[in-house]
C-alpha positions as CSV (number, residue, x, y, z in Angstrom):
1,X,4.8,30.7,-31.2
2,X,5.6,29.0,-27.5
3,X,3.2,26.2,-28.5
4,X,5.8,24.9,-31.1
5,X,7.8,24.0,-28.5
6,X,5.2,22.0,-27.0
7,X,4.5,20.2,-30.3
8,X,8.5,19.6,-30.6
9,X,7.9,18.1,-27.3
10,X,5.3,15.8,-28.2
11,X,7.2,14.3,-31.3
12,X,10.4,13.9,-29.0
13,X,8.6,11.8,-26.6
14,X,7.0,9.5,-29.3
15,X,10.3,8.8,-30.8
16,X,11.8,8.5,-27.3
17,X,9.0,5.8,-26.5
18,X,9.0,4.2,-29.9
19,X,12.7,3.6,-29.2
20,X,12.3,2.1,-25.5
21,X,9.8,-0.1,-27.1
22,X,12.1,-1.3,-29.7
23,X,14.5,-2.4,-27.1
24,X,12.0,-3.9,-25.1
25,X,11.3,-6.0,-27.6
26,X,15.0,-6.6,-28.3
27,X,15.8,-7.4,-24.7
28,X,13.8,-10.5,-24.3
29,X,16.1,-12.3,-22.4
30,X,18.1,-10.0,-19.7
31,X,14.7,-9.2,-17.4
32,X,16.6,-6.1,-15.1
33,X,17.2,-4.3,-19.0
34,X,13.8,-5.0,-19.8
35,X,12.3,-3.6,-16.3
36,X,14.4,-0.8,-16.6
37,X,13.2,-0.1,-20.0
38,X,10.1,-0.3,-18.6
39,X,10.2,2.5,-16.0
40,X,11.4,4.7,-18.7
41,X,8.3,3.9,-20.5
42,X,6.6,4.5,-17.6
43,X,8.0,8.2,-16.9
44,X,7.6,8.7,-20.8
45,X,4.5,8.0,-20.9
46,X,3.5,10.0,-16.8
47,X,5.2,12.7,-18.4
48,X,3.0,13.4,-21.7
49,X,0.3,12.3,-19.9
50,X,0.7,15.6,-17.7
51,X,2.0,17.9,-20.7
52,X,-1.4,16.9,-22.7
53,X,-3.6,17.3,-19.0
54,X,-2.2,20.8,-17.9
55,X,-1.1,22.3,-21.3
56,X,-2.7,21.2,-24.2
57,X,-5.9,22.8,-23.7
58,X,-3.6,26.5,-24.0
59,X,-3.1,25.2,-27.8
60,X,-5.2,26.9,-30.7
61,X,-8.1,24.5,-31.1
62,X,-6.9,23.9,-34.8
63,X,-3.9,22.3,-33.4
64,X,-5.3,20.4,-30.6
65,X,-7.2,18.7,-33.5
66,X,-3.7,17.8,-35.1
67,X,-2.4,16.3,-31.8
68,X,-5.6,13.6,-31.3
């Protein structure tokens, strides 16, 4: 059951960078909120990037399909 924790994981981090992307968006004009919005996108993103690399392959295949 650890790997539901892992799944929880990857939902959080889609809402977290579906959120930075909103504000993004919102923050057209002040460029230091925008580049700091950026970087968190960045470390978002770096950081499911290295959950999926090292610790998606210990899911049960029928949920690695789900997470595609």
């Amino acid at each position: 059951m650890v790997y539901n924790y892992l799944l929880d994981l990857y939902q959080e981090l889609d809402k977290r960078k579906e959120n930075i992307e909103m504000i993004i968006a919102e923050a057209a004009d002040d460029m230091d909120k925008r580049k700091y919005q950026k970087g968190r996108l960045r470390a978002v993103e770096d950081f499911k990037k290295f959950l999926t690399t090292n610790y998606h392959a210990k899911l049960p295949r029928r949920m690695q399909k789900h997470q595609k």
